[in-house]
N, C-alpha and C positions, 0 to 999 in steps of 0.2 A: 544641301542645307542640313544641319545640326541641330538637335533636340537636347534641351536641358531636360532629364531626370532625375528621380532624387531613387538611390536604392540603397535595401537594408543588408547589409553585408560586413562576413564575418569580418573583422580586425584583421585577422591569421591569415584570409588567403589574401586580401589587399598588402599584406606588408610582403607574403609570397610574390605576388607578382613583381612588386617594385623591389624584390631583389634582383630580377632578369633583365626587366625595362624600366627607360626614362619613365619617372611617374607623368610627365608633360606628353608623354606618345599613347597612355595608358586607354584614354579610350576611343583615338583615332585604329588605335593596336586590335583591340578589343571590336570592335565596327567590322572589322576588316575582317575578323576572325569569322564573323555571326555570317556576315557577308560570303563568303569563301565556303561558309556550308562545310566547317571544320568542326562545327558543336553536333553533336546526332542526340535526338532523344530517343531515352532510355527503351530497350523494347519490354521488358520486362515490371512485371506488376512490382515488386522492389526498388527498380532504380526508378519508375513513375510518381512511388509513395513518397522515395526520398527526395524529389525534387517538390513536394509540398509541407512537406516537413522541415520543420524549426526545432534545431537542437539548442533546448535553453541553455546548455552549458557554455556557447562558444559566445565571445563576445564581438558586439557586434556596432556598426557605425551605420549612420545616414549617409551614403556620400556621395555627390550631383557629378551626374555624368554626361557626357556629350556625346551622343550617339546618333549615328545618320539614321537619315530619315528610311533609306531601304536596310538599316539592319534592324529598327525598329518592328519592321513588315516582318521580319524573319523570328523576330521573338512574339510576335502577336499569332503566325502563324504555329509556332511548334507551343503556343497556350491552347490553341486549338488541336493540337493532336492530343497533347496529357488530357485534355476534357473527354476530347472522343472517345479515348480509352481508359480515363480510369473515373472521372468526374463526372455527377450528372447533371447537377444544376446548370445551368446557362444564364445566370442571371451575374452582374458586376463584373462583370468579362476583364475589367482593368485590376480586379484582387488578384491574380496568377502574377502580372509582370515583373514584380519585385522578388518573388522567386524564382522565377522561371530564370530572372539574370542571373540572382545568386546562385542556380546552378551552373549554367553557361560561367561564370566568372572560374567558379571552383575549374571546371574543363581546363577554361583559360589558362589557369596557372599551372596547372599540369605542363599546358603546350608551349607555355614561354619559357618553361625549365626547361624544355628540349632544346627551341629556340629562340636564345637569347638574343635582344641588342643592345647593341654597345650602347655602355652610358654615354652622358652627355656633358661637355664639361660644364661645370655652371658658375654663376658669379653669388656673393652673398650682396644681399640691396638691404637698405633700410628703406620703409615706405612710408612718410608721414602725409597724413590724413586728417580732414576735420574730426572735432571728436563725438565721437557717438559712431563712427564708419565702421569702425573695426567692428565693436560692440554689434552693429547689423549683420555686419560681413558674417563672424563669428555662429551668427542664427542658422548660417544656411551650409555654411564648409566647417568641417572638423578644423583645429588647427593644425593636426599633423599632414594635412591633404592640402593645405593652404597653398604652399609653393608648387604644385603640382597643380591644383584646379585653375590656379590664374596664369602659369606658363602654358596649360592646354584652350583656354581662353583666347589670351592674346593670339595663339599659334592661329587657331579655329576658326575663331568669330569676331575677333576685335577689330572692329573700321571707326577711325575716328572721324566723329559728328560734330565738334565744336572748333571756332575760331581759335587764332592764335593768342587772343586778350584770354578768354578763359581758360585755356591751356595754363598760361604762364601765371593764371593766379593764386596770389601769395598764398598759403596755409595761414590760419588764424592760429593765435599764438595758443588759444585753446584743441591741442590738437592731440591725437593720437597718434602713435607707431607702429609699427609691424617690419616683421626683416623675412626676408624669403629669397628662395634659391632661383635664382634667371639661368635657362639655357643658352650658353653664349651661342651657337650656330643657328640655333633654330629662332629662340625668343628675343635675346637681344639685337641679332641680325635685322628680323624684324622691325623691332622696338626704334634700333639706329636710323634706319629706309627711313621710317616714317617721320623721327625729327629731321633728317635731310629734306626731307619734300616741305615741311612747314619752313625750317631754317629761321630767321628771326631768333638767332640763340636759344631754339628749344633744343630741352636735354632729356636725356633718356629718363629722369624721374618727372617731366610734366606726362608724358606719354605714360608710364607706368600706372602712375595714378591716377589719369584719364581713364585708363583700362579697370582699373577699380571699381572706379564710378561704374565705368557701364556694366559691368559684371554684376555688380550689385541692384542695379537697375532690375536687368533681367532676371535674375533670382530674386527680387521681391515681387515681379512680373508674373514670373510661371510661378512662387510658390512651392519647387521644390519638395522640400521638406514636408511641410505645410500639408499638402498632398497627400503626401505620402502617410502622414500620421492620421489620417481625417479616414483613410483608408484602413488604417489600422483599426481604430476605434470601430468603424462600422464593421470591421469582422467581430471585434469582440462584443457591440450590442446583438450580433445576429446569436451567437453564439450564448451567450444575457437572455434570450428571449426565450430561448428550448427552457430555461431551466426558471423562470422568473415570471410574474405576473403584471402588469402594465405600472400600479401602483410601489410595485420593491423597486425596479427598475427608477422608477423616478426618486426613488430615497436615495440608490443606490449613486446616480447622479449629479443627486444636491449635495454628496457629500464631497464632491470635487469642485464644485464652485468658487468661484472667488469669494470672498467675503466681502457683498454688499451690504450690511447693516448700516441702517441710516443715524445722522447725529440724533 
């Protein structure tokens, strides 16, 4: 089984990797690396610091990964060693794992410059969709990560749950598009199986956007992102509190509010 996460990670080493590997293999690749006990944490008080350390200079994306459930275990484990040795708090145990990948990732891209795999040849698709889909979609994947998060999707996790009437129905004329790259051995293979088993002239774009749907599902689901940011803030109120008093804190609050002002 596979876990959606949402991690914050640089730009620079994501586009590093996906010069070596299929971006669609990137975190069954990745799983497999944590797995394999090919990542070592750092022994040293320097390379401990710098796996909790944020260089504001590099820029950096949100971007959901799909990661097994036992390499999961192996990144909660070595949060537990950086704590033992360099951390003392023991409280919010889940603030470490979005660096703890970002440093595992950085490793990563080291080791897929060693060892490459071959790309994958892919197709170009346009995806049309209700509208407002994309706009959703959009909240939870980068769009540079677009064609890479729903061809590791489909590879991963997509089983299709719906008859063959709602498969094949129509798009409203009010609709959205998107174009993204399909791996033809791996995704589309797939993709083809699967309209062969319904048959009733289904075609690889009902299936496509089936897998949409449910990917979207699931990231409005787990939240992601969402998560992820909720995590963020609560480091920076902790961080708000050393330095602020209960009443600045809440000024400092309202000044990011919506603006509910009544008629």
């Amino acid at each position: 089984m596979t876990i959606i996460i949402s991690a914050y990670l640089p730009k620079k080493t994501i586009k590093e990797i996906n010069k070596y590997i299929p971006g669609s293999k990137r975190s069954k690749l990745l799983s497999q690396f944590i797995i394999d006990d090919l990542y070592k944490v750092p022994e040293t008080k320097e390379g401990l610091e710098e796996i909790l350390d944020l260089n504001k200079d590099e820029e950096m994306v949100i971007q959901p990964l799909f990661l097994a459930e036992e390499a999961l275990y192996k990144i909660d484990s070595y949060i537990d060693e950086v704590r033992e040795k360099l951390v003392e708090e023991t409280d919010n145990f889940n603030r470490y794992r979005s660096r703890m990948i970002r440093a595992i990732t950085k490793e990563f891209a080291k080791y897929v410059k060693e060892n490459p795999v071959e790309k994958q040849k892919t197709q170009f698709h346009h995806v049309f969709v209700p509208a407002g889909i994309k706009e959703r979609l959009d909240k939870h994947i980068e769009p540079m990560e677009r064609s890479s998060t729903i061809n590791s999707f489909i590879i991963d996790e997509y089983v299709p749950k719906v008859d063959t009437a709602t498969l094949k129905k129509t798009v409203p004329k009010e609709r959205d598009q998107f174009s993204i790259y399909l791996d033809v051995n791996t995704t589309l293979s797939k993709v083809d199986e699967i309209a062969r088993e319904y048959g009733d002239n289904v075609k690889r774009s009902h299936i496509t956007r089936d897998a949409v749907y449910q990917l979207l599902e699931h990231l409005e689901a787990e939240k992601p992102k969402k998560n992820h940011l909720e995590k963020t803030l609560e480091r920076t109120l902790k961080e708000i509190y050393k330095h602020a008093q209960p009443n600045e804190i809440k000024e400092i609050l309202e000044k990011y509010l919506p603006n509910t002002d009544k008629k």
